[in-house]
DSSP file (Angstrom, degrees, kcal/mol; ACC not computed):
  #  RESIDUE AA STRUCTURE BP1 BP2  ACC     N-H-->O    O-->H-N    N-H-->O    O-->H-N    TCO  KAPPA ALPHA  PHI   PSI    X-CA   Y-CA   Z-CA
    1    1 A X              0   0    0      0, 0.0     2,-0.3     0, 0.0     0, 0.0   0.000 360.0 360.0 360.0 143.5   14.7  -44.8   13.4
    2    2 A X        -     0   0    0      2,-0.0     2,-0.3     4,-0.0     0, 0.0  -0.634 360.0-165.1 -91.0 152.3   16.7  -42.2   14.5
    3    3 A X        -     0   0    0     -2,-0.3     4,-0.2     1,-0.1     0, 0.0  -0.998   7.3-160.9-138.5 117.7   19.5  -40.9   12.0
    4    4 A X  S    S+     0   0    0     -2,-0.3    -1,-0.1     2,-0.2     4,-0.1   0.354  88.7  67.2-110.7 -19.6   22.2  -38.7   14.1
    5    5 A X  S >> S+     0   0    0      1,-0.2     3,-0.9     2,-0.1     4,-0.6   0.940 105.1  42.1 -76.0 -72.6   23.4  -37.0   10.5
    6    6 A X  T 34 S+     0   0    0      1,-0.2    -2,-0.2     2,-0.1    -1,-0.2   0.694  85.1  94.3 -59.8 -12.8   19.8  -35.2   10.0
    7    7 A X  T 34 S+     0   0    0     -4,-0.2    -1,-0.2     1,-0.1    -2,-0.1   0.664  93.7  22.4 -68.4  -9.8   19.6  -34.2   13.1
    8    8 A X  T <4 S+     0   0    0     -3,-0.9    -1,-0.1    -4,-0.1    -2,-0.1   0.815  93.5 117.0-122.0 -66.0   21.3  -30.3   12.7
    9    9 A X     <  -     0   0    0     -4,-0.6     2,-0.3     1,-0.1    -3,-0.0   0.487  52.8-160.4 -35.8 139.2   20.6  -30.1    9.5
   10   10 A X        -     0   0    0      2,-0.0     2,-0.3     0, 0.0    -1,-0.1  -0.796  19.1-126.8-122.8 150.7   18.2  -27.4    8.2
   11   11 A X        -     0   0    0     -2,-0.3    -2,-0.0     2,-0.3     0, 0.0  -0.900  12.1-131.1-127.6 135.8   16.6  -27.7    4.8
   12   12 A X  S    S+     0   0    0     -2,-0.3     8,-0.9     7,-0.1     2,-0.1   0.659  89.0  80.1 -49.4 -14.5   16.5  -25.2    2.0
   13   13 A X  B    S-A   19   0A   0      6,-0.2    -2,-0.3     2,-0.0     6,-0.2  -0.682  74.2-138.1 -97.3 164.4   12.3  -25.7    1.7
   14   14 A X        -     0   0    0      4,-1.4     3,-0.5    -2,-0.1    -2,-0.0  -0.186  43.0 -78.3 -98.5-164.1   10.1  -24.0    4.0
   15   15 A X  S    S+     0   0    0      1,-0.3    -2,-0.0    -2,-0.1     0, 0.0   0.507 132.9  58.3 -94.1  -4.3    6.8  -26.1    5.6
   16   16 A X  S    S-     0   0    0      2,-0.1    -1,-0.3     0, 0.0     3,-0.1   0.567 121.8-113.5 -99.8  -0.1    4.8  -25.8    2.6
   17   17 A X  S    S+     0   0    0     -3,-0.5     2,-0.2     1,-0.3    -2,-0.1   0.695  75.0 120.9  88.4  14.4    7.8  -27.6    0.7
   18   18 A X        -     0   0    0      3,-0.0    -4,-1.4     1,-0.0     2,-0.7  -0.434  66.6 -87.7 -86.3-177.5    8.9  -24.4   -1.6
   19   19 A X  B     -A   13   0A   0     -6,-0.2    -6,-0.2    -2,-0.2     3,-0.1  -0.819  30.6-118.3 -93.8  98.6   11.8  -22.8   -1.7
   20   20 A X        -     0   0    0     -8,-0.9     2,-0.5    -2,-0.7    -1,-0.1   0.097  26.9-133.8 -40.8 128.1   12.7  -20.3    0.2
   21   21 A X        -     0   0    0      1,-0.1     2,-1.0     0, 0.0    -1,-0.1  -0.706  36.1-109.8 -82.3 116.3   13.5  -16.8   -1.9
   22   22 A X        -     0   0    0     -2,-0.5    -1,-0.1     1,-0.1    -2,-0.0  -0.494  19.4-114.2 -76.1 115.8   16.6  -15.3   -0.8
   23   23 A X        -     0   0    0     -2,-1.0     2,-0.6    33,-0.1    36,-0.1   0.409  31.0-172.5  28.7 110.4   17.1  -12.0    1.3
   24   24 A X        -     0   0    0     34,-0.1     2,-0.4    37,-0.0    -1,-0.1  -0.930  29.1-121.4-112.7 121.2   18.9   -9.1   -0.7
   25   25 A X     >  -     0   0    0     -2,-0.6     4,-2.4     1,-0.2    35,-0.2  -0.404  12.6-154.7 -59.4 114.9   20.0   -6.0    1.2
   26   26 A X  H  > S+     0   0    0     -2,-0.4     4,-1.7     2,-0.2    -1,-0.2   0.799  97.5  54.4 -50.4 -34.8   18.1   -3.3   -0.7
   27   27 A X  H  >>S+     0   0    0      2,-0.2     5,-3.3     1,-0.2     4,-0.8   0.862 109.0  46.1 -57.0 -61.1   21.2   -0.9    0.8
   28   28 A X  H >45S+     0   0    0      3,-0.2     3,-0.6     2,-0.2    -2,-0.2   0.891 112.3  52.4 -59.3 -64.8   23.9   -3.2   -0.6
   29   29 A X  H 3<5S+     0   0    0     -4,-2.4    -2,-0.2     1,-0.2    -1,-0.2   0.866 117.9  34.7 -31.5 -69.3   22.0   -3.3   -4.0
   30   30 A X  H 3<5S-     0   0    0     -4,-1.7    -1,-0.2    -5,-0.1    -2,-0.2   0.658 102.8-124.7 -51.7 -30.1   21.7    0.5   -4.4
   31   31 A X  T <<5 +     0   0    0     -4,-0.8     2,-0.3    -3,-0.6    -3,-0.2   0.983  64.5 140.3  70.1  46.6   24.8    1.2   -2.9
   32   32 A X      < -     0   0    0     -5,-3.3    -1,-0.2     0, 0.0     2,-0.2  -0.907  44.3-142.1-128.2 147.6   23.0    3.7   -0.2
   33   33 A X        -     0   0    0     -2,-0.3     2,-0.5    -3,-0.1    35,-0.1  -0.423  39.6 -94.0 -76.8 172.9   23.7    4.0    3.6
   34   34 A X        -     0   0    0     33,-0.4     2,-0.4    -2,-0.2     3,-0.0  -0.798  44.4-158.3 -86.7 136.0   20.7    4.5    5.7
   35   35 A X    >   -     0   0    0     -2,-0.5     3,-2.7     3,-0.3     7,-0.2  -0.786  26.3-143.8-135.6 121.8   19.9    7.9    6.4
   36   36 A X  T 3  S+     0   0    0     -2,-0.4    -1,-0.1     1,-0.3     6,-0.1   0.648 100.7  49.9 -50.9 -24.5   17.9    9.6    9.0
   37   37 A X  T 3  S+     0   0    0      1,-0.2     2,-1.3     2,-0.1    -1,-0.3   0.707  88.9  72.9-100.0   3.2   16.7   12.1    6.6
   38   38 A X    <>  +     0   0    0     -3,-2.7     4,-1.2     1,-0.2    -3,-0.3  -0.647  59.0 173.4-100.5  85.4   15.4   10.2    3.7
   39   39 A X  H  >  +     0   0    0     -2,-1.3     4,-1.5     2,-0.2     5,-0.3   0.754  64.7  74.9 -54.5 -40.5   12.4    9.0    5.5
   40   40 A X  H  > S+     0   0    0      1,-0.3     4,-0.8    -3,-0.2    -1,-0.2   0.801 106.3  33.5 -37.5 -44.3   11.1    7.6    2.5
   41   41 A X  H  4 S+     0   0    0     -3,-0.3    -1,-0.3     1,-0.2    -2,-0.2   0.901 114.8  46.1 -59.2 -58.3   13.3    5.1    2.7
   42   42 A X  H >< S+     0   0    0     -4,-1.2     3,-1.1    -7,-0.2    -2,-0.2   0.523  97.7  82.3 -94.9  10.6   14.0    4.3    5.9
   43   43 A X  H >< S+     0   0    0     -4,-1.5     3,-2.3     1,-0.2    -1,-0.2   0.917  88.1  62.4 -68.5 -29.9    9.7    4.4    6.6
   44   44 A X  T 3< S+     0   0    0     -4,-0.8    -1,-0.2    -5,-0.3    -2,-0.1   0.712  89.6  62.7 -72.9  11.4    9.7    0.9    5.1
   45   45 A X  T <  S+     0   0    0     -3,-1.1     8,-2.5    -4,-0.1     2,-0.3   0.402  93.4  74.8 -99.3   3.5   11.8   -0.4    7.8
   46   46 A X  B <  S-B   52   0B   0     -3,-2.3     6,-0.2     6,-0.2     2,-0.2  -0.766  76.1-127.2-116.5 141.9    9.0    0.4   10.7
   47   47 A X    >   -     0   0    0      4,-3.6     3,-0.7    -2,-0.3    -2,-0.1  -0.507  43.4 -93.4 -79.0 167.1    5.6   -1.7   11.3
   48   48 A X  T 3  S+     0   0    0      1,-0.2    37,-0.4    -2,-0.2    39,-0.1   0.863 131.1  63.0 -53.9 -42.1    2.5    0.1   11.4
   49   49 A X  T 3  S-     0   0    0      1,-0.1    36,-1.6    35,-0.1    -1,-0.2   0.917 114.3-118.2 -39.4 -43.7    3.4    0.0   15.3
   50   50 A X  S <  S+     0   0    0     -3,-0.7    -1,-0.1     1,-0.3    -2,-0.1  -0.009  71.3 132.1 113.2 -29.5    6.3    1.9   14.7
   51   51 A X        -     0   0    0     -5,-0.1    -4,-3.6     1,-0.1     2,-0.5   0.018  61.5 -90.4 -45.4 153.7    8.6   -0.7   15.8
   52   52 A X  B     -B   46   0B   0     -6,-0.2    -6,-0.2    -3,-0.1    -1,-0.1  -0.870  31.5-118.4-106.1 145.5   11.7   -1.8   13.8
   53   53 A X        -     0   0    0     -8,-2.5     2,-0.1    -2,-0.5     3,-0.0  -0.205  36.7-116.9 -81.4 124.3   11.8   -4.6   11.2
   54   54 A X    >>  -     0   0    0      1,-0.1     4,-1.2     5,-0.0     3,-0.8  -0.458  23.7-111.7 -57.4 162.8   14.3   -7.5   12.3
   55   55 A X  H >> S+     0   0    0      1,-0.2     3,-2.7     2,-0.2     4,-1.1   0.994 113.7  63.0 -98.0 -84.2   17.0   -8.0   10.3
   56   56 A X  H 34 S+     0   0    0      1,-0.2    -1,-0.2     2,-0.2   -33,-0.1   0.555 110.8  34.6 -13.9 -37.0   15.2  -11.6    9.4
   57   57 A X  H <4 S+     0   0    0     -3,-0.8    -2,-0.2     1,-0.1    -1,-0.2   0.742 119.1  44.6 -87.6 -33.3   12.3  -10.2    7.9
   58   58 A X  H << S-     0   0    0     -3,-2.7    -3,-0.2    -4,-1.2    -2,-0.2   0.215  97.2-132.3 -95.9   0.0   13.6   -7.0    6.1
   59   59 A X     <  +     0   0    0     -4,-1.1     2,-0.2     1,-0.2    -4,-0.1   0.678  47.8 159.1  14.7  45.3   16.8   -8.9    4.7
   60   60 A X        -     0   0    0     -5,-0.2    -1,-0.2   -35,-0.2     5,-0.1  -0.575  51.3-116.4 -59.2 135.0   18.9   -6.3    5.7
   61   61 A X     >  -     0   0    0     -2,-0.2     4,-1.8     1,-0.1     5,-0.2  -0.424  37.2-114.6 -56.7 149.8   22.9   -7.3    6.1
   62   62 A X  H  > S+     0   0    0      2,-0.2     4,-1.1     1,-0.2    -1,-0.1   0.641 114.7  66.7 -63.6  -6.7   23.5   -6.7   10.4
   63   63 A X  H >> S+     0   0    0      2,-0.1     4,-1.3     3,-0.1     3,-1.0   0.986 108.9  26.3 -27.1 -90.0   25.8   -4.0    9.0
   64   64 A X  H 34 S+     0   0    0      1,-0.3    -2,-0.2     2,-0.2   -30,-0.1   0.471 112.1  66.2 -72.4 -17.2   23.5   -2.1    7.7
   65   65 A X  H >X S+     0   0    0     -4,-1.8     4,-5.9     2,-0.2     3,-1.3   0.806 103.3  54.3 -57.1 -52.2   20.5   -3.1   10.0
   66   66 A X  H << S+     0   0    0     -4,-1.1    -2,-0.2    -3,-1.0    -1,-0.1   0.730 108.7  45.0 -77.9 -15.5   22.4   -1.5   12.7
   67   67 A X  T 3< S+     0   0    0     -4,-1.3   -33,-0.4     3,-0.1    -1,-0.3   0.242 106.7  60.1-112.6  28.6   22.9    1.7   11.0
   68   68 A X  T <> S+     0   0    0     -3,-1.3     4,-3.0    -5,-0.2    -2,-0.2   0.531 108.1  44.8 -90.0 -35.3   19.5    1.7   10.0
   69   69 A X  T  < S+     0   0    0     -4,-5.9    -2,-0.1     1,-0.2    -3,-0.1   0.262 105.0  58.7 -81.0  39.5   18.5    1.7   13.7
   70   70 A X  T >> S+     0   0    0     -5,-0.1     4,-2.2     3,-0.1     3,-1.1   0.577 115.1  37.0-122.9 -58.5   20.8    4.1   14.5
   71   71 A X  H 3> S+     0   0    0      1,-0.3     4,-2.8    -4,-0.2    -2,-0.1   0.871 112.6  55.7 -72.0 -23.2   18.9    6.7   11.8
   72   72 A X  H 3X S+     0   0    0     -4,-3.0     4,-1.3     1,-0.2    -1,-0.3   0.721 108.7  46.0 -57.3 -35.5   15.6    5.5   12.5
   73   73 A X  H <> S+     0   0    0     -3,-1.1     4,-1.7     2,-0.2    -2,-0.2   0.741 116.0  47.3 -90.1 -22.3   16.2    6.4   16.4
   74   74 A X  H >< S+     0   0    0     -4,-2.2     3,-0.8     2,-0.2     5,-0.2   0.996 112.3  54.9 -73.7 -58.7   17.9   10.2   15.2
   75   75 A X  H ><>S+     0   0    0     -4,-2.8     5,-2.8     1,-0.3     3,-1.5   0.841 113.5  41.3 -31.2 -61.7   14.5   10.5   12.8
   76   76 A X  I ><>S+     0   0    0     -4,-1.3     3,-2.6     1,-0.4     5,-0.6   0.920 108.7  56.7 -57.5 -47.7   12.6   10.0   15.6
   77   77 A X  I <<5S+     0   0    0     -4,-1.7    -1,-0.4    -3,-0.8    -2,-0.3  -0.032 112.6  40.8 -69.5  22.3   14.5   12.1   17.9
   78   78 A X  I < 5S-     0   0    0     -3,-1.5    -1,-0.3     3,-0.2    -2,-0.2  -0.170 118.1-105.0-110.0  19.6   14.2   15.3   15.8
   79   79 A X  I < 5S+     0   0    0     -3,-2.6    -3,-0.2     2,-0.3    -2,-0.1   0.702  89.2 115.9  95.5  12.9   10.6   14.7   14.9
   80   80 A X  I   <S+     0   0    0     -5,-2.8     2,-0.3     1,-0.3    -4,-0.2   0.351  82.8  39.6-125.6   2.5   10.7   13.6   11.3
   81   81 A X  S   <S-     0   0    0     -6,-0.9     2,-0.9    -5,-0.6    -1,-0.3  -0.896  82.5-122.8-153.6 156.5    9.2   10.0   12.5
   82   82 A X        -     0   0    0     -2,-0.3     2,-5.9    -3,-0.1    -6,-0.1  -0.532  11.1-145.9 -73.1  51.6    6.7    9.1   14.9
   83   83 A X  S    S+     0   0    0     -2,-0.9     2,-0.4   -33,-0.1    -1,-0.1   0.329  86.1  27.4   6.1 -31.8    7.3    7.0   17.6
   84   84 A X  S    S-     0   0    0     -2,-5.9     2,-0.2   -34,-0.1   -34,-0.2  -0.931 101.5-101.1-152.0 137.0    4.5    5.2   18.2
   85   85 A X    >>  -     0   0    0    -36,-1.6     4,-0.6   -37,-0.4     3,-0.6  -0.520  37.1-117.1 -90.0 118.6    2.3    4.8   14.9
   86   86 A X  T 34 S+     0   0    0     -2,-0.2    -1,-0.1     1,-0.2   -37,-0.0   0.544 103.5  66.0 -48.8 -30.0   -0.6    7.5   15.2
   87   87 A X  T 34 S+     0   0    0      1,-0.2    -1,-0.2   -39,-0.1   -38,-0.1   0.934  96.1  51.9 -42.1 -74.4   -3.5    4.9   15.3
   88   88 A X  T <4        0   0    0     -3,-0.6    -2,-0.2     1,-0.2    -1,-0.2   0.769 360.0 360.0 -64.4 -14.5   -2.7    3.3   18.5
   89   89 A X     <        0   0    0     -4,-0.6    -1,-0.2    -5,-0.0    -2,-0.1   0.313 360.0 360.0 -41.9 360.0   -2.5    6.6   20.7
C-alpha cells in the first residue's frame, strides 16, 4: 500500500543497512583555508585523473570547496599541479 508520509523521506542507513559516517570538513577541523601553495594538501582533493573531488565525496563545507577550486585552478595555472594526471597522456 502506498503510504504518502514515506514518500520524501530519506533514511539515515545506506543500502547495505549501516549507518552512514558523517562528512567533517578537514579545513573547518584544522582551522586552514585552502591554499594554492600547500600542494600537499590540496593534492588530496584531485582523482588520479586530475579532476576535482565533489563536495559529496570529499566532505568539504561548499564554502570551502569553492575556495579549494579556486587554489587548485591557480596551482595548476603556475605549474605546481598537473592538469591532467601524467598516466593518461
Amino acid at each position: 500500500m502506498y503510504h504518502r508520509e514515506k514518500r520524501g523521506e530519506r533514511s539515515d542507513f545506506a543500502q547495505g543497512g549501516r549507518r552512514r559516517a558523517k562528512k567533517v570538513c578537514w579545513f573547518e577541523q584544522n582551522n586552514v583555508e585552502p591554499d594554492y601553495k600547500d600542494i600537499r594538501i590540496i593534492s588530496r582533493y584531485i582523482t588520479e585523473r586530475g579532476k576535482i573531488v565533489p563536495r559529496r565525496l570529499s566532505g568539504v563545507t561548499s564554502k570551502n570547496q569553492r575556495k579549494l577550486a579556486v587554489a587548485i585552478k591557480r596551482a595548476r595555472h603556475l605549474g605546481l599541479l598537473p592538469f591532467v594526471a601524467e598516466n593518461i597522456k
